[in-house]
Backbone as ProteinMPNN parsed JSONL, in Angstrom:
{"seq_chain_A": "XXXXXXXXXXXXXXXXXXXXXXXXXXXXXXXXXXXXXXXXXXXXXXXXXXXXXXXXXXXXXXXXXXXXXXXXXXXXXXXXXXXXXXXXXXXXXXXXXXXXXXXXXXXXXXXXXXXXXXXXXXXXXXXXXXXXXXXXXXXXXXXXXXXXXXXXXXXXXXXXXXXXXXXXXXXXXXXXXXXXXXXXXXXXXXXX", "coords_chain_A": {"N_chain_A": [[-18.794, -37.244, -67.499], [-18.294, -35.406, -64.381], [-18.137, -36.062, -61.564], [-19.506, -35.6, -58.364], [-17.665, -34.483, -55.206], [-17.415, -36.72, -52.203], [-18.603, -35.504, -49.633], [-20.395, -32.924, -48.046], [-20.733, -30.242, -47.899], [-19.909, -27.822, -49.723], [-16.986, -25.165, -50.642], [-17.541, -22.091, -51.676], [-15.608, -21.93, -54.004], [-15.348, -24.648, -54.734], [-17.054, -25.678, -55.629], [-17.819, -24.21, -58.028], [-15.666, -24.603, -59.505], [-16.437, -27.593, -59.72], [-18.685, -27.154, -61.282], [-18.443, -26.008, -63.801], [-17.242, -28.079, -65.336], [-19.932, -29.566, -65.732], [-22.368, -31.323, -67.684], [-24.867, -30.55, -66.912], [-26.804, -27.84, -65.229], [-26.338, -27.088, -62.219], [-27.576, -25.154, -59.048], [-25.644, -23.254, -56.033], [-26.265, -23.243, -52.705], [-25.408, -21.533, -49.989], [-22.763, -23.327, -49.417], [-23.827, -26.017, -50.614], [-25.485, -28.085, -53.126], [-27.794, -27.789, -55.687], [-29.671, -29.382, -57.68], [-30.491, -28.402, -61.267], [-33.664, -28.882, -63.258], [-34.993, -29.777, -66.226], [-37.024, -27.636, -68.503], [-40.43, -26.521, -69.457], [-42.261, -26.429, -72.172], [-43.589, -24.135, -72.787], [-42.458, -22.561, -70.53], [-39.519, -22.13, -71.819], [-40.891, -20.825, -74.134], [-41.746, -18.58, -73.172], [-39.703, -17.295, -72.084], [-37.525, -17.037, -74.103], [-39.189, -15.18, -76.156], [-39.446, -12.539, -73.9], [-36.47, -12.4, -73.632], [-36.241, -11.802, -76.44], [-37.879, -10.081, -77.341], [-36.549, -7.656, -75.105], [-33.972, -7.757, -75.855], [-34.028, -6.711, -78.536], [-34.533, -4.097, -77.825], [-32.641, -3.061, -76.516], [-30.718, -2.862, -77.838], [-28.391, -0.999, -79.201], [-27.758, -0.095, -77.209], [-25.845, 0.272, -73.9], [-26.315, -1.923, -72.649], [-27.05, -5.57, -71.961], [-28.452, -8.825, -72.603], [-28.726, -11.903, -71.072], [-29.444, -15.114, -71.637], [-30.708, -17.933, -69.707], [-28.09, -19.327, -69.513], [-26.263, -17.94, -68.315], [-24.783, -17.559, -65.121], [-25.242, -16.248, -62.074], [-23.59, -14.201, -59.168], [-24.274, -13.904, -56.167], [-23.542, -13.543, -53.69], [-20.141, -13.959, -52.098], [-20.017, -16.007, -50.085], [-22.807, -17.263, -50.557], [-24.68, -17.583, -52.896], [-24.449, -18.926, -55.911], [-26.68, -18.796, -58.838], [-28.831, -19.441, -61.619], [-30.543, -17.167, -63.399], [-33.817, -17.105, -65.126], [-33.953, -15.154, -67.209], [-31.252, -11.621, -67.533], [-30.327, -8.809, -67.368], [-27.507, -6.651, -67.792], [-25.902, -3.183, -67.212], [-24.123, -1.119, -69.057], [-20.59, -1.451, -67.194], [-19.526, -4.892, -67.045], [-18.946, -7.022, -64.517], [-17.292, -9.672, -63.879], [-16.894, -13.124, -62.029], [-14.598, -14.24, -62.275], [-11.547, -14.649, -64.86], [-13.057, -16.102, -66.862], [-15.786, -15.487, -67.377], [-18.049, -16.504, -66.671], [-19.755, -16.043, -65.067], [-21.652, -13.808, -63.81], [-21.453, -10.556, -61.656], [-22.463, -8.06, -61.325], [-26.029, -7.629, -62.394], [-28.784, -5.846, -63.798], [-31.586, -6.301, -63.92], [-33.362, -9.354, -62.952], [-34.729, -12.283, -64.217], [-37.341, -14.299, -63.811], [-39.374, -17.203, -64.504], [-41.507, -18.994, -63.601], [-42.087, -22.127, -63.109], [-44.106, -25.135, -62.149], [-42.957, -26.197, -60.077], [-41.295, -24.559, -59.15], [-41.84, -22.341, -58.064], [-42.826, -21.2, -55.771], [-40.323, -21.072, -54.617], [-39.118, -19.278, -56.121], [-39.938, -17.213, -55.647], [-39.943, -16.682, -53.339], [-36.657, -17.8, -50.982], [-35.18, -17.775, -53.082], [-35.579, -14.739, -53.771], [-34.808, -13.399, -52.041], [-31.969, -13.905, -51.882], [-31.293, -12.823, -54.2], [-31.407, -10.419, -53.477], [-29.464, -9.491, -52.027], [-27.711, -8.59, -54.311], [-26.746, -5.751, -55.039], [-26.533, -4.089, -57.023], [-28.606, -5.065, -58.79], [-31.906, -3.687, -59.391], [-34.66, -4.41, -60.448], [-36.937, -7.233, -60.075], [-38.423, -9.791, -61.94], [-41.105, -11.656, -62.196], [-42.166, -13.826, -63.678], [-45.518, -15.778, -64.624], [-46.036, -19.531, -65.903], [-48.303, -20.657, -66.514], [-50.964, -19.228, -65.941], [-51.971, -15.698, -67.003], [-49.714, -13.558, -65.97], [-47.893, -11.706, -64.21], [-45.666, -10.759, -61.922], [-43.992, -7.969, -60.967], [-41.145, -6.212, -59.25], [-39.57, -3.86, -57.971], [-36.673, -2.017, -56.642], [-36.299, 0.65, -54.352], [-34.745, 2.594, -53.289], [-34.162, 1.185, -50.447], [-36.805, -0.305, -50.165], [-38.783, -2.711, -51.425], [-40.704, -2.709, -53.987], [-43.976, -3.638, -55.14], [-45.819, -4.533, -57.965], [-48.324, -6.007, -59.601], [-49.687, -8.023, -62.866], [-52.113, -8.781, -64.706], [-53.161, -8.835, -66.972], [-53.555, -9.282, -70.737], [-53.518, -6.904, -72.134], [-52.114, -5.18, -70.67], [-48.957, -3.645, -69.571], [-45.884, -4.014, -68.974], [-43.539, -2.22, -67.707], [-40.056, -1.422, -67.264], [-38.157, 0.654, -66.015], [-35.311, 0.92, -64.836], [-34.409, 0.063, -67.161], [-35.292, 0.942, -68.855], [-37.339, 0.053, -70.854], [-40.097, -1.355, -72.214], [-42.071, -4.245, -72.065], [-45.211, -5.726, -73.461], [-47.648, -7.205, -72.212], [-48.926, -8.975, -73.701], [-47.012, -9.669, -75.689], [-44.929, -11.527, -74.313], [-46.907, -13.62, -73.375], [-47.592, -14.283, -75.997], [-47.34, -16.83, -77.5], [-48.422, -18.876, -75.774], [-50.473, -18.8, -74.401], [-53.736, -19.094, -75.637], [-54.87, -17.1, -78.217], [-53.393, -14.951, -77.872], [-53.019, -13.579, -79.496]], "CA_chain_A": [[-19.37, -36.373, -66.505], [-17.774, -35.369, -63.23], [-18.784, -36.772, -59.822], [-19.659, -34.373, -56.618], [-17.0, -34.665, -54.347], [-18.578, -37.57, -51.392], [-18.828, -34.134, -48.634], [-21.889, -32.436, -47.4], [-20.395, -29.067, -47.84], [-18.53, -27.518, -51.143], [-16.675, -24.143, -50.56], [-17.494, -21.81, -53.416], [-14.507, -22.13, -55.149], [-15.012, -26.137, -54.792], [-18.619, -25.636, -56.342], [-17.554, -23.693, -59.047], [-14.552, -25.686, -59.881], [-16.669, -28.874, -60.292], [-19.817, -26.794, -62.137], [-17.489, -25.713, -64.868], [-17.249, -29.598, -65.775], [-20.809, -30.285, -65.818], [-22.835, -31.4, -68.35], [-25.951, -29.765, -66.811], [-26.752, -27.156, -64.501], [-26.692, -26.674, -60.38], [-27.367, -24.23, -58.106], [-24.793, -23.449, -55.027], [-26.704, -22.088, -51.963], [-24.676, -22.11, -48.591], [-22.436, -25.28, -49.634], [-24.914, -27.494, -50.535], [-25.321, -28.418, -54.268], [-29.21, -28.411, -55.978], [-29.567, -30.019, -59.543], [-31.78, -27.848, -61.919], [-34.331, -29.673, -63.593], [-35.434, -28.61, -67.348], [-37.787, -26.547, -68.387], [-41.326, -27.126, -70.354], [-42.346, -25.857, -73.737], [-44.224, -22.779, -72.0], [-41.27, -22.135, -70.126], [-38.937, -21.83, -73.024], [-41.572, -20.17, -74.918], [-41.737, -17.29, -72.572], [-37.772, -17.004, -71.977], [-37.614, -16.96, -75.452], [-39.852, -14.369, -76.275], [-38.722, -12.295, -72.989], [-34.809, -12.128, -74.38], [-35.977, -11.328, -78.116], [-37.971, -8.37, -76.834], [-35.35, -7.17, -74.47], [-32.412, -7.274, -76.686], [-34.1, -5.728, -79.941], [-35.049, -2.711, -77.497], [-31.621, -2.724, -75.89], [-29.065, -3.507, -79.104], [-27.828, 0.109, -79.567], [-27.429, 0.867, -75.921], [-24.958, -0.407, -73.431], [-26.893, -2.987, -72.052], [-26.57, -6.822, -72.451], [-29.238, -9.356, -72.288], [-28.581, -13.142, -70.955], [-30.41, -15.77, -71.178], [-30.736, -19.552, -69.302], [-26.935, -20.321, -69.122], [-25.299, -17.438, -67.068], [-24.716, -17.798, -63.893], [-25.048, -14.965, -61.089], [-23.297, -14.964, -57.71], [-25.27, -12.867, -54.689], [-22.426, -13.272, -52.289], [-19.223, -14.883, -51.964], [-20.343, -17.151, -49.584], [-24.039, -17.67, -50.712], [-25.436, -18.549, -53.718], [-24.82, -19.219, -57.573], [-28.181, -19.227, -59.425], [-29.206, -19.609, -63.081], [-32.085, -16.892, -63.755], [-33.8, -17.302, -66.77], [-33.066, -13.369, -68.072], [-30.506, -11.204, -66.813], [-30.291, -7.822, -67.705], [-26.806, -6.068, -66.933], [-25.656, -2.233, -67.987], [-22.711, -0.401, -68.191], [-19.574, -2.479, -67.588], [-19.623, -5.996, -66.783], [-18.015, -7.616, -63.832], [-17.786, -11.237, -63.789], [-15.786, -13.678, -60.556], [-13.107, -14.711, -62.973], [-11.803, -14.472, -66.325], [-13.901, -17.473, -67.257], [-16.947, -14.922, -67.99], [-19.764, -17.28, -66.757], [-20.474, -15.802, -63.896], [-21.692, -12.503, -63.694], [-21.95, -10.497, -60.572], [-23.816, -7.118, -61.392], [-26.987, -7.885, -63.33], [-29.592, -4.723, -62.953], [-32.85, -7.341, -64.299], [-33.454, -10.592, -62.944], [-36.505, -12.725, -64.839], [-37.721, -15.784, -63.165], [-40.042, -17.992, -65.283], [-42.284, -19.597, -62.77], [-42.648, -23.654, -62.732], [-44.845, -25.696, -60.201], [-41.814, -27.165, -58.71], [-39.764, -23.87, -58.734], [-42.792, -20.827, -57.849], [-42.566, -20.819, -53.88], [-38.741, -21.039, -54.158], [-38.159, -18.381, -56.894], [-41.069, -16.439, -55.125], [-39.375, -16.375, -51.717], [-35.566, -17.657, -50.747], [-34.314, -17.429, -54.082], [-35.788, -13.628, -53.737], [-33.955, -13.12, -50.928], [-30.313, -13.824, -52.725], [-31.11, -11.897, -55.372], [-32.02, -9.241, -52.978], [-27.956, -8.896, -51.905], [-27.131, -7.618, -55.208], [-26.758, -4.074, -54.745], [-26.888, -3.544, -58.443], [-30.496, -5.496, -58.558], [-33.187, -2.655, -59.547], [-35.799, -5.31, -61.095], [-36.723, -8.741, -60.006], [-39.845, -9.952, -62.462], [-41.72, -13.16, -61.966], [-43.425, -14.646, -65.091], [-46.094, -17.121, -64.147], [-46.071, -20.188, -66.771], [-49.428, -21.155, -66.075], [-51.79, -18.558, -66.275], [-51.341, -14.633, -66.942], [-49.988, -13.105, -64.237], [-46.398, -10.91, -63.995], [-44.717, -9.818, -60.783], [-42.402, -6.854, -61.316], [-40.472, -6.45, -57.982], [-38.965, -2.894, -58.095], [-36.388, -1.179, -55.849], [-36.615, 2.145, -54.497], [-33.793, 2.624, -52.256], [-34.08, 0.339, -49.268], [-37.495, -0.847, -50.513], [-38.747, -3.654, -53.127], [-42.461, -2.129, -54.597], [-44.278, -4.812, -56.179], [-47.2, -4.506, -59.435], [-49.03, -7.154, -60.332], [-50.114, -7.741, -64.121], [-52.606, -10.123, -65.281], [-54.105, -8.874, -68.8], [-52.254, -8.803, -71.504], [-53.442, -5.431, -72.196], [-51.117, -4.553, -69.471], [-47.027, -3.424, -70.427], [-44.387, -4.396, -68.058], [-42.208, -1.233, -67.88], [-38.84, -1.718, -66.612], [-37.336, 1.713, -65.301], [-33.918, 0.885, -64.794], [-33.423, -0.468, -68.84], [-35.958, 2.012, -70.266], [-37.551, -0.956, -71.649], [-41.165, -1.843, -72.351], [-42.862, -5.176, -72.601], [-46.456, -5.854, -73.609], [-47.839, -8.943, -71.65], [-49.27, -9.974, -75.22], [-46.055, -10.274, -76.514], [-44.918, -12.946, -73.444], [-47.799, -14.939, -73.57], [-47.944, -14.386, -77.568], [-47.218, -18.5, -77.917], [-48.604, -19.723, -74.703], [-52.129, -18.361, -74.311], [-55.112, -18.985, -76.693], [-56.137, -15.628, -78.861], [-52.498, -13.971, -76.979], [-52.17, -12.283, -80.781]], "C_chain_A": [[-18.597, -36.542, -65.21], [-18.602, -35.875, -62.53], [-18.378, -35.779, -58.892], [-18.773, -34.977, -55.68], [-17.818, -35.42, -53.192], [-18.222, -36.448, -50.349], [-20.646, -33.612, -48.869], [-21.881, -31.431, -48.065], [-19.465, -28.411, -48.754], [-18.292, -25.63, -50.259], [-17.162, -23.475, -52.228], [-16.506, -22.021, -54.659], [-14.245, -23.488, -55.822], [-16.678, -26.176, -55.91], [-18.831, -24.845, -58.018], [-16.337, -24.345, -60.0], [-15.368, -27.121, -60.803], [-17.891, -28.356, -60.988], [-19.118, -26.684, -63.369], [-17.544, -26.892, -65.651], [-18.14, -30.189, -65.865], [-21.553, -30.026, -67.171], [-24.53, -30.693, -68.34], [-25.763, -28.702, -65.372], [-27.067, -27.307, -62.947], [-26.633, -25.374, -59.932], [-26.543, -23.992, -56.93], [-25.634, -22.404, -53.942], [-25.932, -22.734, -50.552], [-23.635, -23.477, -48.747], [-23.073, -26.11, -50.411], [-25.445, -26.955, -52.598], [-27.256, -28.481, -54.678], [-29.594, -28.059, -57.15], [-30.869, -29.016, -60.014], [-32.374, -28.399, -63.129], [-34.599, -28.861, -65.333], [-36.46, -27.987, -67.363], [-38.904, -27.089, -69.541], [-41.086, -26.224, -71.413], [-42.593, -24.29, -73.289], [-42.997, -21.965, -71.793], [-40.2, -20.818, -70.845], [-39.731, -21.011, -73.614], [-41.388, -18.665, -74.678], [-40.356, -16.573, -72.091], [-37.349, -16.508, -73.328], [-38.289, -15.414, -75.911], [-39.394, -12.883, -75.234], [-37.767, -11.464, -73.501], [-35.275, -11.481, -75.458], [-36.776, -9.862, -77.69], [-37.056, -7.066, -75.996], [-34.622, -6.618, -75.352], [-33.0, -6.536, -78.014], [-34.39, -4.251, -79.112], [-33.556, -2.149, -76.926], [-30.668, -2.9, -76.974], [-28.513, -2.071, -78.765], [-27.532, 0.755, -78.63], [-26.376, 0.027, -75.737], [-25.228, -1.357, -72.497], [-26.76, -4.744, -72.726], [-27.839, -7.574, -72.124], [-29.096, -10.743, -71.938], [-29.912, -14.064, -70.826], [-30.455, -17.511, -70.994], [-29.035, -19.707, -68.315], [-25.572, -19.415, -68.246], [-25.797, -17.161, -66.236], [-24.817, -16.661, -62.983], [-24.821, -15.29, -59.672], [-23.608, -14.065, -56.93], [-24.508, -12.721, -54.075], [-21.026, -14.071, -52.176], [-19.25, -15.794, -51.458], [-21.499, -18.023, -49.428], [-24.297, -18.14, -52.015], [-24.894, -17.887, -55.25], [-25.958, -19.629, -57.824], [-27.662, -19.045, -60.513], [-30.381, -18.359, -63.11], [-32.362, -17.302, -64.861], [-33.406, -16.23, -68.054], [-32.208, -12.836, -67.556], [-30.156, -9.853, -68.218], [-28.839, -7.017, -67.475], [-26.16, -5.117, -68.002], [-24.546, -2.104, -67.502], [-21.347, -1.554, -68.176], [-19.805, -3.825, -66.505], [-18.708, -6.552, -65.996], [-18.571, -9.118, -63.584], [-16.826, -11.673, -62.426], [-14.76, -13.884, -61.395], [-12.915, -14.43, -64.793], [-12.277, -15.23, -67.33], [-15.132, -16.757, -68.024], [-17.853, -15.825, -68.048], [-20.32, -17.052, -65.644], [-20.681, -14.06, -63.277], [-22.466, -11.421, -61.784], [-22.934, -9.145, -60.232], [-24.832, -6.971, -62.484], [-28.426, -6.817, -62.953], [-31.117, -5.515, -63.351], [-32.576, -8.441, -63.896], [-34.829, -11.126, -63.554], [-36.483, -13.79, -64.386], [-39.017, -15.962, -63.996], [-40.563, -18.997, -64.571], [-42.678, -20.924, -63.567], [-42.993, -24.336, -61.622], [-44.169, -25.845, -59.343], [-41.222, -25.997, -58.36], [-40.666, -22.678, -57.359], [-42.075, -20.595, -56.662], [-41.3, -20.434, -53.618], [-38.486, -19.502, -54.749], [-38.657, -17.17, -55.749], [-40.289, -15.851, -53.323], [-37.685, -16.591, -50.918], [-34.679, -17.433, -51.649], [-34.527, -15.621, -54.563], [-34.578, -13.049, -53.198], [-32.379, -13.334, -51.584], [-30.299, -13.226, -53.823], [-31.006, -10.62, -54.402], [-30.403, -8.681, -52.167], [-27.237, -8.571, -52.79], [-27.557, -6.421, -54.929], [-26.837, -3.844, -56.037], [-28.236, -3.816, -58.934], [-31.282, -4.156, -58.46], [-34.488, -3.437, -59.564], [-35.845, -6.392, -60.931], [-38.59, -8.811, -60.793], [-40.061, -11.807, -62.283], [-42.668, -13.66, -63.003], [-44.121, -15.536, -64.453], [-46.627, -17.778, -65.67], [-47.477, -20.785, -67.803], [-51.294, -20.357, -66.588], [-51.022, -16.902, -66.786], [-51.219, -13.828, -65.925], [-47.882, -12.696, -64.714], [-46.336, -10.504, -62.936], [-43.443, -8.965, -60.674], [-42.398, -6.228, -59.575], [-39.414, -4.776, -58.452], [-38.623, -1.675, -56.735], [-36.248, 0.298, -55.167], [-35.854, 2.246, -52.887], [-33.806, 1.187, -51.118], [-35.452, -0.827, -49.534], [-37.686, -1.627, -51.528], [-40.387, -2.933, -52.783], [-42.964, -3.227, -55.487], [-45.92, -4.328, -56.73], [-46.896, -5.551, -59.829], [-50.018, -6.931, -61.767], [-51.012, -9.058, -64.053], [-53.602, -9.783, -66.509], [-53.062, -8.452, -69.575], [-52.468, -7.868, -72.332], [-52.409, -4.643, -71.628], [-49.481, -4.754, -70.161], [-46.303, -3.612, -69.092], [-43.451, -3.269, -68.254], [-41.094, -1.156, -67.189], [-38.386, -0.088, -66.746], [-36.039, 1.741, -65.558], [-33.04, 0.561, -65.757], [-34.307, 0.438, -69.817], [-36.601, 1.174, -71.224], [-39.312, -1.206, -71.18], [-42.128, -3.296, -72.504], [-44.302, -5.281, -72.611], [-46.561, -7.079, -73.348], [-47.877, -10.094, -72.695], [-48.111, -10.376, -75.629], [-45.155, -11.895, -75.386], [-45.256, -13.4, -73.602], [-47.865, -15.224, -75.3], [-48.078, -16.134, -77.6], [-47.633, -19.162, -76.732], [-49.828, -19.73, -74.426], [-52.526, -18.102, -75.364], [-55.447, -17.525, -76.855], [-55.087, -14.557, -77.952], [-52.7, -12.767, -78.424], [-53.55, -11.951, -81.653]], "O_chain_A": [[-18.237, -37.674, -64.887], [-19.759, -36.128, -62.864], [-17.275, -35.273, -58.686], [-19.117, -36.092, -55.29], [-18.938, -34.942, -53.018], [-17.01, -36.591, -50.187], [-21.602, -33.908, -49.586], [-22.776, -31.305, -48.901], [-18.256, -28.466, -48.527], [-19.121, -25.054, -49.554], [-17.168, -23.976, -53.353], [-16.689, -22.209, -55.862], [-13.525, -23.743, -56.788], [-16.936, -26.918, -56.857], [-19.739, -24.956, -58.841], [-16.404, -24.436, -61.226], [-15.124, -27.554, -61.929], [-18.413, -29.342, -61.509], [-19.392, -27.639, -64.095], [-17.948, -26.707, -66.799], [-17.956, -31.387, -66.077], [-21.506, -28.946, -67.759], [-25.215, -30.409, -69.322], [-24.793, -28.767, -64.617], [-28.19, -27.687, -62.618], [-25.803, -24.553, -60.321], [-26.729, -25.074, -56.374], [-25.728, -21.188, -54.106], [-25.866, -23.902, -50.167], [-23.863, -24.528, -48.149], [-22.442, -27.078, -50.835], [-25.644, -25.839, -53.078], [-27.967, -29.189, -53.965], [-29.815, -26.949, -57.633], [-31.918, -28.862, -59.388], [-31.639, -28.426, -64.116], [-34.425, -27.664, -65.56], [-36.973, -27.684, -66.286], [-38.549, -27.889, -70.407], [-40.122, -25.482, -71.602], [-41.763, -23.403, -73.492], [-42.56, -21.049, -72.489], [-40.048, -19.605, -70.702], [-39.078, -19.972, -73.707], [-41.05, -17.79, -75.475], [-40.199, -15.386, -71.806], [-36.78, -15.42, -73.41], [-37.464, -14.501, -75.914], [-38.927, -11.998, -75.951], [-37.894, -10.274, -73.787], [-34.733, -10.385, -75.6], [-36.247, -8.753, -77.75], [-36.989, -5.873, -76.293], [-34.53, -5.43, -75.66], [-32.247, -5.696, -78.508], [-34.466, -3.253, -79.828], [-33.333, -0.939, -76.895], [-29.547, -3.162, -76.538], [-28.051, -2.134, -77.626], [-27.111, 1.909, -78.711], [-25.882, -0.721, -76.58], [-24.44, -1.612, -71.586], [-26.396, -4.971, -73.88], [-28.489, -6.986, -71.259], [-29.549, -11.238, -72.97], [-30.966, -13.884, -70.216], [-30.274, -18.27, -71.946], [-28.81, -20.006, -67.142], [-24.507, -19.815, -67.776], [-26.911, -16.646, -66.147], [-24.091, -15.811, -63.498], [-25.397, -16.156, -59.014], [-22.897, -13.084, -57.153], [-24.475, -11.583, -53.607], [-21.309, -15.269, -52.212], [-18.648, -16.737, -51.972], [-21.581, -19.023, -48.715], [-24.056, -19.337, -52.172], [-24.933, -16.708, -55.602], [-26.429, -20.628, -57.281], [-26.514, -18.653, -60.721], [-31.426, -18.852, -62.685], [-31.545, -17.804, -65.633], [-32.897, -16.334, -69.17], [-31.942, -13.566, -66.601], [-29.886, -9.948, -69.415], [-29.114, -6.409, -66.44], [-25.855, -5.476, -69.14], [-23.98, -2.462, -66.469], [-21.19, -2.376, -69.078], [-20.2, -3.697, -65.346], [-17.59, -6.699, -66.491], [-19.668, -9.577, -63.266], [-16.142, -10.838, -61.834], [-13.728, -13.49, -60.852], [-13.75, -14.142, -65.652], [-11.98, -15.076, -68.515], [-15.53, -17.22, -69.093], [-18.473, -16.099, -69.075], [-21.261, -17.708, -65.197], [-19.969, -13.401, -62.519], [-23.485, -11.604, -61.119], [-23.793, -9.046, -59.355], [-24.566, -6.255, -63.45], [-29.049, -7.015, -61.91], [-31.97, -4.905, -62.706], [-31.503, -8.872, -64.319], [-35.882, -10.504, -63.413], [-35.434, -14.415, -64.547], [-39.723, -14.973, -64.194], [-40.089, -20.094, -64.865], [-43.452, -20.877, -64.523], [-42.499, -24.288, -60.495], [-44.391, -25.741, -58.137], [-40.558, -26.047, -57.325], [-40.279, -22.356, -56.236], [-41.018, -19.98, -56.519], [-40.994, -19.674, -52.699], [-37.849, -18.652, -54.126], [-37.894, -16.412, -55.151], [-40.3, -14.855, -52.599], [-37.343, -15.621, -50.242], [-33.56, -16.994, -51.383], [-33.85, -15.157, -55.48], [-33.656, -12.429, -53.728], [-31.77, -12.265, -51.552], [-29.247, -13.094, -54.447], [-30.309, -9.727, -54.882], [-30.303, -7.515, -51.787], [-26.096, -8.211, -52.499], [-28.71, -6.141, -54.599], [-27.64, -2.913, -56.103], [-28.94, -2.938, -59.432], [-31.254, -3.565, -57.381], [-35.363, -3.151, -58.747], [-34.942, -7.027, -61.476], [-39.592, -8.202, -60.418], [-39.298, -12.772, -62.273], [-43.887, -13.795, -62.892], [-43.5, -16.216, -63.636], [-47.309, -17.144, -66.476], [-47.652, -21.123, -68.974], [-52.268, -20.767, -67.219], [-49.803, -16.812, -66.933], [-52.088, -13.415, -65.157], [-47.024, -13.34, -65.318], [-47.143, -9.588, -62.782], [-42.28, -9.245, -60.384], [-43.375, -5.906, -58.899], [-38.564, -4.871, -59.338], [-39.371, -0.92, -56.115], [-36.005, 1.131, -56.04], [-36.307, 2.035, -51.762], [-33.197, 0.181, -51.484], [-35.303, -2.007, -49.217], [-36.999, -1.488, -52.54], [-40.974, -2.738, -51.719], [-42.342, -3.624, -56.472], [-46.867, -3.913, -56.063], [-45.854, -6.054, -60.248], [-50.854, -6.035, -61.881], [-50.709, -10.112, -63.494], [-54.602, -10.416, -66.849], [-52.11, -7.695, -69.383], [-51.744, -7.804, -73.326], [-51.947, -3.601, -72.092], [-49.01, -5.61, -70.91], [-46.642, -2.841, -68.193], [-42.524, -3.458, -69.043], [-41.348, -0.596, -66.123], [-38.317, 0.282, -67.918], [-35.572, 2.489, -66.416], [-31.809, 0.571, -65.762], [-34.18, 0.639, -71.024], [-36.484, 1.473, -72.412], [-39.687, -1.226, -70.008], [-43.056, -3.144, -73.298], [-44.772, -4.843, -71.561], [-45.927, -7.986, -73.887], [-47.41, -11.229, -72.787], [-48.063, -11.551, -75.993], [-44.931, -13.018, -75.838], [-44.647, -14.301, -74.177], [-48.175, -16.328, -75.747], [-49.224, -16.55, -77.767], [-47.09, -20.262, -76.63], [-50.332, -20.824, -74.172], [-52.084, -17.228, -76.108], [-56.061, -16.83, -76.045], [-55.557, -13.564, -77.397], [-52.571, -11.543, -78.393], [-53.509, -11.162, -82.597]]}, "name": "protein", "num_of_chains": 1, "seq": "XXXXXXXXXXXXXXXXXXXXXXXXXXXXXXXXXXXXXXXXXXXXXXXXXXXXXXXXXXXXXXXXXXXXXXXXXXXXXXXXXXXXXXXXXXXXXXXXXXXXXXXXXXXXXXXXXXXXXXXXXXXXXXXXXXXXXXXXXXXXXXXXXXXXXXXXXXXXXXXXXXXXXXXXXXXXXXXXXXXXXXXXXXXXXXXX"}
C-alpha cells in the first residue's frame, strides 16, 4: 500500500496519482484527502438492488449504469467522489485514458449511512450540483423508507419525497422506473 505524501494539500493530479495505487477508496475535496469507510449489509443490499433494476431497464439503450467503484470529478479543482450509482448517457467522457473517472454522469444515487446522511445530504450535494450534465440526484435512506429524488429543471433542483413502498421513483432523464418495493425488497420486513 502507498503512503499519502506528509503535505496538508494534494493538487488533483497529486490525489489522483496516489488514488490509482490504493488499496481502498478516498475522496478528494479541495486538496484535502477523506478515507471512505465500508458499507453495511443494508447498504449493499440497496446498491445492489438499485444497479440490477437500472441496468435491466437500460441494457438496450445507450445508457450505462455504475456502481460503488467509479469515481466522478465535479470540477478540476474540487472534488473526486465515489457515488454509490451513476447513471451516464450518450457518450462517455472520462479525465484520462485510465477510464475511472467519469465526468458526465446524468444520475447520481447516494445510499444514506449515519455517518455519511448530513454530508451526502448537503456539501457533497453541492459538488454534485457543478455537473452540468447532473439531471437526478436520489438519496436512499438505509434506515427506514424514505427516497429523496432531487430533480433539475433548468437553474432549479425540485425535490419529492417517497416513503411507501407503494410509491415508484421515476427518473425523467433515463426513462426509468423504480418501485420503492423493489429497493427495500431485502431490507424491510413484508418489502415483497
Amino acid at each position: 500500500m502507498s503512503t499519502l505524501p506528509a503535505q496538508t494539500y494534494l493538487t488533483p493530479g497529486e490525489y489522483l496519482a496516489w488514488e490509482r495505487k490504493q488499496s481502498f477508496k478516498n475522496e478528494y475535496h479541495n486538496g484535502k484527502i477523506v478515507a471512505m469507510s465500508g458499507a453495511s449489509r443494508w447498504h449493499n443490499r440497496i446498491t445492489v438492488d438499485v444497479t440490477v433494476q437500472l441496468s435491466n431497464q437500460l441494457m438496450e439503450g445507450e445508457c450505462e449504469v455504475y456502481a460503488g467503484d467509479m469515481r466522478v470529478r465535479t470540477d478540476p479543482t474540487a472534488s473526486y467522489l465515489y457515488p454509490d450509482v451513476i447513471v451516464v448517457c450518450g457518450e462517455q467522457r472520462f479525465e484520462d485514458d485510465t477510464f475511472d473517472t467519469l465526468l458526465n454522469p446524468i444520475v447520481v444515487i447516494e445510499v444514506l449511512s449515519p455517518s455519511t446522511a448530513a454530508y451526502d445530504c448537503g456539501e457533497k450535494f453541492e459538488y454534485y450540483k457543478q455537473l452540468a450534465s447532473l439531471q437526478e440526484y436520489i438519496l436512499i435512506s438505509q434506515d427506514s423508507v424514505r427516497v429523496e429524488h432531487y430533480c433539475r429543471r433548468e437553474t432549479q433542483w425540485n425535490r419529492n419525497t417517497f416513503q411507501h413502498l407503494e410509491d415508484v421513483l421515476s427518473l425523467p432523464s433515463i426513462e426509468c422506473e423504480v418501485p420503492l418495493r423493489a429497493i427495500y425488497r431485502r431490507v424491510v420486513r413484508n418489502a415483497s
